[in-house]
Residue frames relative to the residue before (quaternion, step in Angstrom):
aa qw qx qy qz dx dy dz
X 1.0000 0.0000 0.0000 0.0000 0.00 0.00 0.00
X 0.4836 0.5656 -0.4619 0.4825 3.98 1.38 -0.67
X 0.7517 0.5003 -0.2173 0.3706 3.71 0.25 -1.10
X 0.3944 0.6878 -0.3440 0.5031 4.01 -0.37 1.10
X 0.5754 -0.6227 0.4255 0.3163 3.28 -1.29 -0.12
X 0.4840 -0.6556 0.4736 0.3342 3.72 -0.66 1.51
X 0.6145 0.5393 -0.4216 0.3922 3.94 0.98 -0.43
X 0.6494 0.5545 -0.3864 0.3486 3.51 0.93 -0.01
X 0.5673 -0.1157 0.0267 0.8149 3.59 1.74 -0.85
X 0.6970 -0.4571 0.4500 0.3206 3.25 -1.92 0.66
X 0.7704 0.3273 -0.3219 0.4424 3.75 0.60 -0.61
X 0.4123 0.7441 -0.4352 0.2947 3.62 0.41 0.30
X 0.3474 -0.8186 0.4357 0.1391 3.24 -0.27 0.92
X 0.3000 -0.7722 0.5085 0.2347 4.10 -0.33 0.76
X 0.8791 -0.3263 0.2001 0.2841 3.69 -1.08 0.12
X 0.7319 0.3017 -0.1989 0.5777 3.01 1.31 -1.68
X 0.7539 0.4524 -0.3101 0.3616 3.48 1.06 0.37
X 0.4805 0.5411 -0.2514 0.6428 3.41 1.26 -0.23
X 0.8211 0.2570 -0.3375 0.3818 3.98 0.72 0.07
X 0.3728 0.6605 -0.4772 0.4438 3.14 1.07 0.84
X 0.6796 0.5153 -0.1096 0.5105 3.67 1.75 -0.99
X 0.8108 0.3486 -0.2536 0.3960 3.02 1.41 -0.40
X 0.4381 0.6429 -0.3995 0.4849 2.99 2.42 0.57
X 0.5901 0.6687 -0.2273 0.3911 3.29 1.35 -0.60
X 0.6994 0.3038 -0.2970 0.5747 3.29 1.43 -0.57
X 0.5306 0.5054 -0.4968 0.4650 3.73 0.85 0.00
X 0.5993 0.5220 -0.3923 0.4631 4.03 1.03 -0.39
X 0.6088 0.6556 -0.2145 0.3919 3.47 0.97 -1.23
X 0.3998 -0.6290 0.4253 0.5134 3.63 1.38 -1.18
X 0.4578 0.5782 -0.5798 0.3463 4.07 1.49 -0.79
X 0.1570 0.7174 -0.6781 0.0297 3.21 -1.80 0.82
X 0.4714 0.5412 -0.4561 0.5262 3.25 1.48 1.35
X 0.0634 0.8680 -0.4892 0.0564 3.51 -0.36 1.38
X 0.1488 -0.8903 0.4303 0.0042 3.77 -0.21 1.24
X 0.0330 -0.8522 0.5166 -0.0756 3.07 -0.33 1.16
X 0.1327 -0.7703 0.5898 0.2030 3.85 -0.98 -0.59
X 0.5435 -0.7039 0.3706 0.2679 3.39 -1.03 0.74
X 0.7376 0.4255 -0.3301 0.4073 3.65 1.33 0.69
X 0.2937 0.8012 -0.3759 0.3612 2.44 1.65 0.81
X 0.6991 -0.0876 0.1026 0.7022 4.03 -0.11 1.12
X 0.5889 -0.6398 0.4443 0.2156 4.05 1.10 0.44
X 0.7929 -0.2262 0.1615 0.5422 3.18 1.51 0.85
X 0.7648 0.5467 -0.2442 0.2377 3.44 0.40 -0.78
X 0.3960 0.7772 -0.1420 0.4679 2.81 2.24 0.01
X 0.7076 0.4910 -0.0837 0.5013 2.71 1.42 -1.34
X 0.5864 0.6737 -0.1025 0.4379 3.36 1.90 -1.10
X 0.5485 0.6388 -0.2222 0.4916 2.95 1.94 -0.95
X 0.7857 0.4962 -0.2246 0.2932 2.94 0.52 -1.36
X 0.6546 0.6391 -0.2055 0.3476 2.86 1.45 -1.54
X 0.5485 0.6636 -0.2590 0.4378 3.52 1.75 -0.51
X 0.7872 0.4343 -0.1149 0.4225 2.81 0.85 -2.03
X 0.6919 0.3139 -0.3209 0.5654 3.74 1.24 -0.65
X 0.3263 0.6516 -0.6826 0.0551 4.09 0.31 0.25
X 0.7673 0.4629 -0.3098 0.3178 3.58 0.44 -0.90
X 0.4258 0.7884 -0.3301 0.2968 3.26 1.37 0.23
X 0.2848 -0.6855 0.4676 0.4800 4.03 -0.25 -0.15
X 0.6728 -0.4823 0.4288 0.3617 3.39 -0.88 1.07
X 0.7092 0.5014 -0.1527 0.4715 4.08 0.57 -1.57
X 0.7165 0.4800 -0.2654 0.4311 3.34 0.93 0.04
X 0.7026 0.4251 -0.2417 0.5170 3.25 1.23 -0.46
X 0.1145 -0.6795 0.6963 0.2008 4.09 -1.04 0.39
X 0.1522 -0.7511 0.6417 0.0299 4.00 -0.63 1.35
X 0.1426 0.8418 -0.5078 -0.1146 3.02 -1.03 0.45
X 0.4355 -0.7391 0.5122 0.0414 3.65 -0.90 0.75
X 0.2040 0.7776 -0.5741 -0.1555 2.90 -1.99 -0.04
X 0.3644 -0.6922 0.5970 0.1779 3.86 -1.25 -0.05
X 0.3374 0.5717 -0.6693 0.3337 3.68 -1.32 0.61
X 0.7439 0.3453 -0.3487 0.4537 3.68 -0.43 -1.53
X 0.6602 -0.4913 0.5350 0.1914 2.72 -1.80 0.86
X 0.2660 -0.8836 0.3849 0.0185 4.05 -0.66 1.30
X 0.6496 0.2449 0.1910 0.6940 2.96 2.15 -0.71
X 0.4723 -0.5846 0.5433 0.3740 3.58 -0.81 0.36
X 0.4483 0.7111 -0.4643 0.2789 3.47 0.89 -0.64
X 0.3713 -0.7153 0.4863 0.3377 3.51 -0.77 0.40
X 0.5293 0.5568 -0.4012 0.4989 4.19 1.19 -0.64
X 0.7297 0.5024 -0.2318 0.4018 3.78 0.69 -1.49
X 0.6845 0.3840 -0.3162 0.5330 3.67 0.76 1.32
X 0.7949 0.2533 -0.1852 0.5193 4.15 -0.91 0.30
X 0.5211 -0.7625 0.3792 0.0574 2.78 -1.58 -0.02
X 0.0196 -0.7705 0.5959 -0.2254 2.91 1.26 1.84
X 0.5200 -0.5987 0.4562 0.4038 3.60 -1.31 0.20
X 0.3922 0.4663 -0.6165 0.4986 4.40 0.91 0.36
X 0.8191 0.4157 -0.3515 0.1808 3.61 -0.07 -0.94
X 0.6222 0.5917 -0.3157 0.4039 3.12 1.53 -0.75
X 0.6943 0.4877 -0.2914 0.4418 3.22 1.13 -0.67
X 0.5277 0.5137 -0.4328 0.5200 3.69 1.46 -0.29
X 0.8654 0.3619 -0.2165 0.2707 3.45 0.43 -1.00
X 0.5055 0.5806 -0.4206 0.4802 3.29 1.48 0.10
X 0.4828 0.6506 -0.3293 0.4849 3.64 1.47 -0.62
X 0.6170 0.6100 -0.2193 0.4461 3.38 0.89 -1.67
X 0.5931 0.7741 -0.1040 0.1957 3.19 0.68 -1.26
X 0.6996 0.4619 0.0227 0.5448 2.26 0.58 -2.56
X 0.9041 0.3242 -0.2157 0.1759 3.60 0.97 -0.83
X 0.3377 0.5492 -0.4347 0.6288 2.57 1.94 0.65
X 0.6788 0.4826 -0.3396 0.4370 3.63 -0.36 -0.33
X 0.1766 -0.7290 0.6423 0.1577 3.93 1.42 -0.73
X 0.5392 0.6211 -0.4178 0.3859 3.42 0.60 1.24
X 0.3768 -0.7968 0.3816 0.2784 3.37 -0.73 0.64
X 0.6784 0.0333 -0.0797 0.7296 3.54 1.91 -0.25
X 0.2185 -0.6878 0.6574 0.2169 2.92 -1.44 0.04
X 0.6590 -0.6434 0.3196 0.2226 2.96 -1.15 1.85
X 0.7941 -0.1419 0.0574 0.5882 4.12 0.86 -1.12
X 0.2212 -0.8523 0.4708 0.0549 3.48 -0.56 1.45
X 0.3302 -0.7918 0.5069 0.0836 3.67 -0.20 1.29
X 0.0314 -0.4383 0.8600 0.2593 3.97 -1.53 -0.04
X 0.3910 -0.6550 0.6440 0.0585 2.53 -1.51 1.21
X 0.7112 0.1545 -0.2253 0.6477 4.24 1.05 0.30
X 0.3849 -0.5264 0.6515 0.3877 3.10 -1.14 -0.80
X 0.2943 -0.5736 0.7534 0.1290 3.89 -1.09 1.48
X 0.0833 -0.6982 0.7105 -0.0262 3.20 -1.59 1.35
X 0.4258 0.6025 -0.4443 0.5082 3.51 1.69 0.43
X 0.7480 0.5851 -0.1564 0.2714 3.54 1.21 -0.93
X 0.2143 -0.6328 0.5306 0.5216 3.99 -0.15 -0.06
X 0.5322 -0.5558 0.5704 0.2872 3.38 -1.38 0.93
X 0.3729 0.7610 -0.2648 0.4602 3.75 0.98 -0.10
X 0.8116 0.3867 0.0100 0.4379 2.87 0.38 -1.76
X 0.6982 0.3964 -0.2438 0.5441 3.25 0.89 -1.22
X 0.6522 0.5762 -0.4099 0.2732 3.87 0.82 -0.51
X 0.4600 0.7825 -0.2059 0.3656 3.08 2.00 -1.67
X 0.7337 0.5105 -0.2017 0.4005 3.03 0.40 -2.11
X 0.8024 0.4542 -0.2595 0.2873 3.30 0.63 -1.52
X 0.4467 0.6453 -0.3843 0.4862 3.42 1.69 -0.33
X 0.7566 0.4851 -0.2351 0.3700 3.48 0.61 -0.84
X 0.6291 0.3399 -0.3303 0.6161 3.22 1.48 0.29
X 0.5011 0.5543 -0.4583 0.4813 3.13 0.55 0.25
X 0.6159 0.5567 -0.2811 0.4813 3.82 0.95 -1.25
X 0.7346 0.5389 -0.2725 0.3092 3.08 0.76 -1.59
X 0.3598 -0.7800 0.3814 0.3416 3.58 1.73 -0.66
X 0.1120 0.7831 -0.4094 0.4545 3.27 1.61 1.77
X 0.6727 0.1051 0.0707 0.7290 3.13 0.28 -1.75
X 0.3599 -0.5833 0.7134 0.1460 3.63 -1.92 0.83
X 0.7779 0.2411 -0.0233 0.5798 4.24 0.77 -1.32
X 0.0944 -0.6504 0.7177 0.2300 3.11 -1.16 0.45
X 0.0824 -0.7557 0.6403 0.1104 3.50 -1.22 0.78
X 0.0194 0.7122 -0.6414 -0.2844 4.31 -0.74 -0.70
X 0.2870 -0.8189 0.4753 0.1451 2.95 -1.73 -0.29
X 0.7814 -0.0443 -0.1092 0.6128 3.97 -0.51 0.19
X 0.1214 0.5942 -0.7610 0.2303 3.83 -0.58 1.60
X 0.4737 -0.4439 0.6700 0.3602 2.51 -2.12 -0.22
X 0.6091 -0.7292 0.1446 0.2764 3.28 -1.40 1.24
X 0.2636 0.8178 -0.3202 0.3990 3.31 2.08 -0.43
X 0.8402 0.3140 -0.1184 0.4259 2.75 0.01 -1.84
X 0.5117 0.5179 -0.4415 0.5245 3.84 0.88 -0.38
X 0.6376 0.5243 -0.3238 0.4623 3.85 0.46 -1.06
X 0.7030 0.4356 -0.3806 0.4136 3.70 0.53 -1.12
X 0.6350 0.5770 -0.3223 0.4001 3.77 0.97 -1.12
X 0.6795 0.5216 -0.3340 0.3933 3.86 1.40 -0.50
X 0.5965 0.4799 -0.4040 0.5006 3.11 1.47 -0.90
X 0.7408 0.2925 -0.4468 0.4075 3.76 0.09 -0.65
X 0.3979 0.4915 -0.5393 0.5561 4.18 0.43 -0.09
X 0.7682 0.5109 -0.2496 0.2943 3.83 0.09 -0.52
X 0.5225 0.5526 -0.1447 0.6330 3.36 1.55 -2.04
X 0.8195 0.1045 -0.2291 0.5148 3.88 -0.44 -0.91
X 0.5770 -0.5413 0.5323 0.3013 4.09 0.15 0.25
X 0.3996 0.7540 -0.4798 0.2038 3.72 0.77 0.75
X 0.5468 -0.5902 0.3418 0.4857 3.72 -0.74 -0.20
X 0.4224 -0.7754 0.4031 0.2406 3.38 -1.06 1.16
X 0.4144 -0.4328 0.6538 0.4621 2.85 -1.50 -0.71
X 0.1601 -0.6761 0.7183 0.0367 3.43 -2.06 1.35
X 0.8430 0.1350 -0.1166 0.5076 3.63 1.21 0.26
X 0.4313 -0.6369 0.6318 0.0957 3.33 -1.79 0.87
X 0.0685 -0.7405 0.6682 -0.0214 3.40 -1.05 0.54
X 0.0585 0.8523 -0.4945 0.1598 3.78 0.53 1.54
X 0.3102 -0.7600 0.4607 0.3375 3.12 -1.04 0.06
X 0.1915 -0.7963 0.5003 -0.2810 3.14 -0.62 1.62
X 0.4383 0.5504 -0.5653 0.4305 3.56 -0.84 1.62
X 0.5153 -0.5353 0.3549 0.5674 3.69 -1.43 0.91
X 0.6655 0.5000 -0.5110 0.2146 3.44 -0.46 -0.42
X 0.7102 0.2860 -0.1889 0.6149 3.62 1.09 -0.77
X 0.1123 0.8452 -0.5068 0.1273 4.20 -0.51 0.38
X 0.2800 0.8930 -0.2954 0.1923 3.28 1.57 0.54
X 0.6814 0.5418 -0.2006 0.4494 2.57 1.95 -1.75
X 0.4513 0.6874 -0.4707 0.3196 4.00 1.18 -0.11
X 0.4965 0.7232 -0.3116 0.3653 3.67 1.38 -0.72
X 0.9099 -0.0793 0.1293 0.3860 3.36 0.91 -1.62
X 0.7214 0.4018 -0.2782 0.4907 2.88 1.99 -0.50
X 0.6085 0.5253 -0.4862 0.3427 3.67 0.56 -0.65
X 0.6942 0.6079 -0.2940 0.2492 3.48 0.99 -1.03
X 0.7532 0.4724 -0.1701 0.4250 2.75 1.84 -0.82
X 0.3307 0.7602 -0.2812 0.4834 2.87 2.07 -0.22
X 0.7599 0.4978 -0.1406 0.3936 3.52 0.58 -1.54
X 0.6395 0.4935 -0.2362 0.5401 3.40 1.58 -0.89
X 0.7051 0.4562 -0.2860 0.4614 3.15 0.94 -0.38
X 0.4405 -0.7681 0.3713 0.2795 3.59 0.85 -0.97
X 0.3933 0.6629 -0.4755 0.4241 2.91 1.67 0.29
X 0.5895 -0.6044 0.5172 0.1404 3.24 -1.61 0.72
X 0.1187 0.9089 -0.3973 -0.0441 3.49 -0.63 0.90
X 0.3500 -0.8110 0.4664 -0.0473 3.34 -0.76 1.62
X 0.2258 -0.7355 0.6367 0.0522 3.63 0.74 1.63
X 0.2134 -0.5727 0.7894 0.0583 3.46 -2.39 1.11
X 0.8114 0.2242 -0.1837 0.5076 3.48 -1.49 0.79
X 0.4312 0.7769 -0.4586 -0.0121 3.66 0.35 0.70
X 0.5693 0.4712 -0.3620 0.5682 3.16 1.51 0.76
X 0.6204 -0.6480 0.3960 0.1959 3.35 1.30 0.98
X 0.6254 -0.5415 0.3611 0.4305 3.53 0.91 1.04
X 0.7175 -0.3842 0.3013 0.4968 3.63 0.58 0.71
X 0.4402 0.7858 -0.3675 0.2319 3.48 0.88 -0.26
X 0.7775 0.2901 -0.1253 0.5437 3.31 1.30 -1.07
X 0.5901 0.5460 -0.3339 0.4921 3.59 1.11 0.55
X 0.4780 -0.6985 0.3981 0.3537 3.13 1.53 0.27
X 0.3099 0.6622 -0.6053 0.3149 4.20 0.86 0.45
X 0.0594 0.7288 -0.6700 0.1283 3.27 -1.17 0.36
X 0.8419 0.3582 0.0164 0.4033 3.96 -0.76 0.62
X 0.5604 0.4588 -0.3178 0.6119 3.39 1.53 -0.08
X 0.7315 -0.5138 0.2197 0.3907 3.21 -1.78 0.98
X 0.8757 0.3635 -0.1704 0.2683 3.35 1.03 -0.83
X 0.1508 0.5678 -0.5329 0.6091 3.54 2.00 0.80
X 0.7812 0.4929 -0.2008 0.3262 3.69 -0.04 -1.37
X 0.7511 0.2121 -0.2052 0.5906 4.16 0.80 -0.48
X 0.5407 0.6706 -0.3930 0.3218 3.69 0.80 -1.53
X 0.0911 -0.6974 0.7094 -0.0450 4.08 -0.14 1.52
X 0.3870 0.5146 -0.5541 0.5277 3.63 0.20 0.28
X 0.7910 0.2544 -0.2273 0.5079 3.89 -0.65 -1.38
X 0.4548 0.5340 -0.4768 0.5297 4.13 0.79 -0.18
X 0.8288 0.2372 -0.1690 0.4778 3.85 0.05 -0.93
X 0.5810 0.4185 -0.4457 0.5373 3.26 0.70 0.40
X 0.8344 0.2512 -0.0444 0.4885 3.57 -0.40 -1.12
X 0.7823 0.3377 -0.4823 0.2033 3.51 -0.31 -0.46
X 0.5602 0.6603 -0.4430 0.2324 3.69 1.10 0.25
X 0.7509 0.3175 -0.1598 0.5565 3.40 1.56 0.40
X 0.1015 0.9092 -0.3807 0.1348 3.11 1.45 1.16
X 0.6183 0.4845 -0.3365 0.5194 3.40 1.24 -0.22
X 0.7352 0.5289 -0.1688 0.3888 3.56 0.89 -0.39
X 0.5614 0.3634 -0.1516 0.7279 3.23 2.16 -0.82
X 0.4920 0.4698 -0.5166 0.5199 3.81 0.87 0.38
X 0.6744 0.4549 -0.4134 0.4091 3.93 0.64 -0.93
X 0.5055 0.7013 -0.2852 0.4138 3.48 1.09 -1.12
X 0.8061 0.2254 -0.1348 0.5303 3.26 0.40 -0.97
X 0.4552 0.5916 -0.4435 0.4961 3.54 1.13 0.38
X 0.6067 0.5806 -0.1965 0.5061 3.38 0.87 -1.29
X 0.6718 0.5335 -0.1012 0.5038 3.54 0.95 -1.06
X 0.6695 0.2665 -0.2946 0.6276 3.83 0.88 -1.07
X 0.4631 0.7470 -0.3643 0.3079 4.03 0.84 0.49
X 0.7101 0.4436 -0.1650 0.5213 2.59 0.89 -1.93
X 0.7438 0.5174 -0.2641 0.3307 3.72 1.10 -1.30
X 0.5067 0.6584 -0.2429 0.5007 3.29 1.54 -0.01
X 0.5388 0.6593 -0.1009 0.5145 3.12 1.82 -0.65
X 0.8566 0.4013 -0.0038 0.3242 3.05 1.32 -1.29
X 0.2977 -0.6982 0.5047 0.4113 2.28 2.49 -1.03
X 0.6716 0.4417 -0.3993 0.4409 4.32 0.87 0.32
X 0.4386 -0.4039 0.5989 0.5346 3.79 -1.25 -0.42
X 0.9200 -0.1457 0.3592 0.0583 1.90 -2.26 0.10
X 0.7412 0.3809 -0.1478 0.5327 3.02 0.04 -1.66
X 0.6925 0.5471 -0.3657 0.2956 3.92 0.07 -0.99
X 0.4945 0.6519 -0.2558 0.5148 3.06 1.55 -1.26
X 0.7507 0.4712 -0.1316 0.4440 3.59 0.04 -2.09
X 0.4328 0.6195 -0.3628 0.5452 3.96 1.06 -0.77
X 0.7995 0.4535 -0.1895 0.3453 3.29 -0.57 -2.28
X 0.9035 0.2802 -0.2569 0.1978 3.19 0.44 -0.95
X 0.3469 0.7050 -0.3687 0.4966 3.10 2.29 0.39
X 0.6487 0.4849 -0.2959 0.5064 3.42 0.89 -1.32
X 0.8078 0.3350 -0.2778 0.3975 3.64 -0.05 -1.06
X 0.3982 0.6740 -0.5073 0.3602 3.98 0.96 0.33
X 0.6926 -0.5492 0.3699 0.2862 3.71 -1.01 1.04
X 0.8681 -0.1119 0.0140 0.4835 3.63 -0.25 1.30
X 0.5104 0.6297 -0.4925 0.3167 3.12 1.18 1.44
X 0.5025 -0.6995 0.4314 0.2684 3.79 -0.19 1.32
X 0.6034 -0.4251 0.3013 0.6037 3.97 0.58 -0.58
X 0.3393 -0.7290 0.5210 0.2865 3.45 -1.46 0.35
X 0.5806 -0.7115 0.2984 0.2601 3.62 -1.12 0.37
X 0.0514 -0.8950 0.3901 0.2101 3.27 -0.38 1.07
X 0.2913 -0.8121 0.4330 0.2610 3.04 -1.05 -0.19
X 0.0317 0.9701 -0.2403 -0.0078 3.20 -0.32 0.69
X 0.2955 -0.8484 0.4298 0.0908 3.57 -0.05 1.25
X 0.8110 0.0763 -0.1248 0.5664 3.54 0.99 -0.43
X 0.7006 -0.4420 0.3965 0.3957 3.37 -1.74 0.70
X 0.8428 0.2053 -0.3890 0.3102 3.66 0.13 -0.44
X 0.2479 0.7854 -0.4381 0.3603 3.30 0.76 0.36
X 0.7452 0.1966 -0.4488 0.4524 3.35 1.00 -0.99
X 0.6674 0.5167 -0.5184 0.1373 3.70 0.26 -0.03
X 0.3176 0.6213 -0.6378 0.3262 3.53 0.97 1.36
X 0.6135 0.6248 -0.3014 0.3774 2.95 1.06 -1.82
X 0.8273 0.3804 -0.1950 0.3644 3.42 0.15 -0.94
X 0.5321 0.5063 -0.4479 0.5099 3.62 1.16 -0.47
X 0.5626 0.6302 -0.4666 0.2620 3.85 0.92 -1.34
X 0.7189 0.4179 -0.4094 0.3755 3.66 0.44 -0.84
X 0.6211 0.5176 -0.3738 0.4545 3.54 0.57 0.06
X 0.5808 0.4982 -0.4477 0.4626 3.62 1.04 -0.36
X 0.0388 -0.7203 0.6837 -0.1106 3.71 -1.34 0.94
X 0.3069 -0.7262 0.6006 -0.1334 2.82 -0.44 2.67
X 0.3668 -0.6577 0.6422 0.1432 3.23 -1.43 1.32
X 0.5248 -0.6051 0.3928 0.4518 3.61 -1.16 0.32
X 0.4775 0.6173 -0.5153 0.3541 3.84 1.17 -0.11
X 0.3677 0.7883 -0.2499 0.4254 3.82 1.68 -0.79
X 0.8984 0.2802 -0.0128 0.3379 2.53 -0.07 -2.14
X 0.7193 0.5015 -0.2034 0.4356 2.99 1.48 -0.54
X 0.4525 0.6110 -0.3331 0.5576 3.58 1.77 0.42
X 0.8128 0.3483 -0.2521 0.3931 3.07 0.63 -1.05
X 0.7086 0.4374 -0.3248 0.4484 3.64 1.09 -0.56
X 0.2868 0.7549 -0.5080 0.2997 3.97 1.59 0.23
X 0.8583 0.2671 -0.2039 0.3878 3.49 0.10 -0.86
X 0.2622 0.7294 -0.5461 0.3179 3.54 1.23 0.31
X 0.0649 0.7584 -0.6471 -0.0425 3.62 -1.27 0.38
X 0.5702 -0.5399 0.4678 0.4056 3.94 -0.94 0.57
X 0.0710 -0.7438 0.6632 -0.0434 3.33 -1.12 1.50
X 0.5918 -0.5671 0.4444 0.3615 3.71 -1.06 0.53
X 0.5350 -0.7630 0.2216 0.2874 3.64 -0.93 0.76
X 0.1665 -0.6873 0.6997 -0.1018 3.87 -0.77 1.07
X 0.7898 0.2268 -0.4715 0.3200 2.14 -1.81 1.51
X 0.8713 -0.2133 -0.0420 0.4399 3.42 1.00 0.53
X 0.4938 0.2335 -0.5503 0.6315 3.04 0.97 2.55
């Protein structure tokens, strides 16, 4: 979502910036890049397709998605089976890609028959478009119901989840991770530092415009202020930021595949990357998740 057109939100990074970051993770070894097709409305996707042309196709794992609305158009949005098949097209041609490695819904379309939207996506898959199916923030039910029919008619599944997930937000422990793990599906938490929240940022353009982290977090600002108190503890402890701390302890939760970062500047990645080296005791783990309390669900109703 950093990567795009600064005309879409103020913190968005443009081409000749945003590929300096994405040489940095091809140096690093990161060759999983996740994007979505409403991101800057494409241009995200446009980015990449620039910044990774010289790349070998076999080396990279891209991922996408579809749902948000692309256009005022009513057709150019959800997940009726015309749109998937327009927008996976769309995709492919922004990206200058012949497939994409793992295709996400990025909501759940309650206008749609789940049916429909599963069908369709099988058929790109066959077609040899999409390689993964993958979705993201549902409720776990409704993720469960989409496996059993992917199952019943012998369609392509989902092999991953893409939740939101971080101490400040811990809902999904209730119903998805658990169910996640029983199943085997792979899961690839967004926001795991809580819009900058747990890394101690404060004051930058995108703490400052980003209405997303407004509707998520500020209804429990006294309560995600201890959280991250609890947090600037443990890292004090360690001698690390913030962030490394807030990382680790996404990454090392029970059937979590890696979490997504995002990154806007060059040092940034050396949280990410120190984080896998950081090795939280349960006295840790058990500080920071103390003041957690059950919060109503965000991030995708």
């Amino acid at each position: 979502m950093t990567f795009g057109s600064p005309s879409w939100a103020p913190w968005v990074l443009g081409p000749h910036d945003a590929r300096p970051i994405i040489f940095k993770a091809l140096e690093l070894g990161i060759n999983f890049f996740d994007t979505a097709d409403m991101y800057s409305l494409g241009a995200s996707e446009e980015v990449l397709r620039e910044a990774l042309a010289d790349v070998p196709r076999h080396r990279l794992v891209i991922a996408s998605k579809l749902y948000n609305a692309m256009s005022d158009d009513p057709n150019d949005r959800g997940l009726s089976r015309k749109h998937v098949f327009e927008a996976v097209d769309a995709s492919l041609k922004r990206l200058g890609t012949d497939y994409i490695d793992l295709y996400q819904l990025h909501r759940f379309d309650y206008g749609t028959p789940l049916e429909e939207t599963l069908d369709a996506l099988n058929d790109v898959v066959r077609a040899g478009k999409v390689r993964y199916l993958g979705a993201s923030s549902m409720f776990a039910w409704q993720f469960m119901k989409a496996l059993g029919l992917q199952r019943a008619n012998g369609w392509a599944p989902f092999v991953s989840m893409q939740p939101h997930y971080n101490l400040i937000y811990r809902e999904e422990e209730r119903e998805m991770l658990p169910m996640c793990r029983s199943e085997g599906i792979g899961v690839i938490p967004w926001s795991p530092l809580a819009r900058g929240r747990l890394a101690g940022r404060s004051g930058t353009t995108r703490t400052d415009t980003d209405r997303t982290a407004s509707a998520l977090y500020d209804r429990s600002q006294e309560q995600d202020e201890a959280v991250a108190a609890a947090v600037r503890q443990v890292a004090e402890r360690h001698g690390r930021p913030m962030a490394q701390i807030a990382y680790a302890w996404v990454a090392s939760r029970p059937g979590i595949t890696a979490p997504i970062v995002g990154i806007s500047k060059l040092h940034q990645f050396d949280d990410a990357i120190a984080a896998l080296e950081v090795k939280l005791s349960d006295e840790d783990v058990a500080l920071m998740e103390a003041p957690y309390q059950p919060k109503p669900v965000a991030g995708h109703v």
